[in-house]
N, C-alpha and C positions, 0 to 999 in steps of 0.2 A: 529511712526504711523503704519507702517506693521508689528510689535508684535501685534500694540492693532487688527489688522486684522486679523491674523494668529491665533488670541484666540479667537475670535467673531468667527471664522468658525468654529476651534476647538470647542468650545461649541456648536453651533449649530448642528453638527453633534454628537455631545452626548445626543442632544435634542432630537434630531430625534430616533435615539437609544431608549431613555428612554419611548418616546413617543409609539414605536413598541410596547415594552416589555409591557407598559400599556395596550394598546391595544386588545394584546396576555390574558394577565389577566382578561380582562374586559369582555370578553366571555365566561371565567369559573364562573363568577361571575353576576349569576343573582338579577337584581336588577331593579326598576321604576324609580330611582332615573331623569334619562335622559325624562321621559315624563313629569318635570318639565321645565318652555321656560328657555332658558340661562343656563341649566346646562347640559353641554357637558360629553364625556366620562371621560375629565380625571378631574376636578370636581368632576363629580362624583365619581368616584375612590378614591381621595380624602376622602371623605366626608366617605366612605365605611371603606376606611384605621383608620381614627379620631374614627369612633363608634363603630367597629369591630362586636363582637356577640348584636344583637339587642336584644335578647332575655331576658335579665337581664332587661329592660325597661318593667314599665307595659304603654301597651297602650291599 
């Protein structure tokens, strides 16, 4: 039981980590994506990372 605790912290704090580092990204990276309700920065990130250059899309 205190491994499975010891990795549950450990991950969480690599979440946290991971979470910054998006964070950090997500302000060089403009996008509307986030003036959508329920999609958050790192969703949107996400969704940024998945389509990459929009540009090849005709819209």
């Amino acid at each position: 039981m205190s491994v499975s605790i010891a990795t549950m912290r450990a991950l969480n704090g690599q979440i946290k980590v991971l979470d910054k580092d998006i964070e950090q990204q997500f302000e060089i990276i403009p996008n509307t994506l986030t003036s959508i309700p329920d999609i958050g920065k790192v969703c949107s990130t996400g969704i940024i990372t998945e389509i990459g250059d929009i540009n090849p899309f005709d819209c």
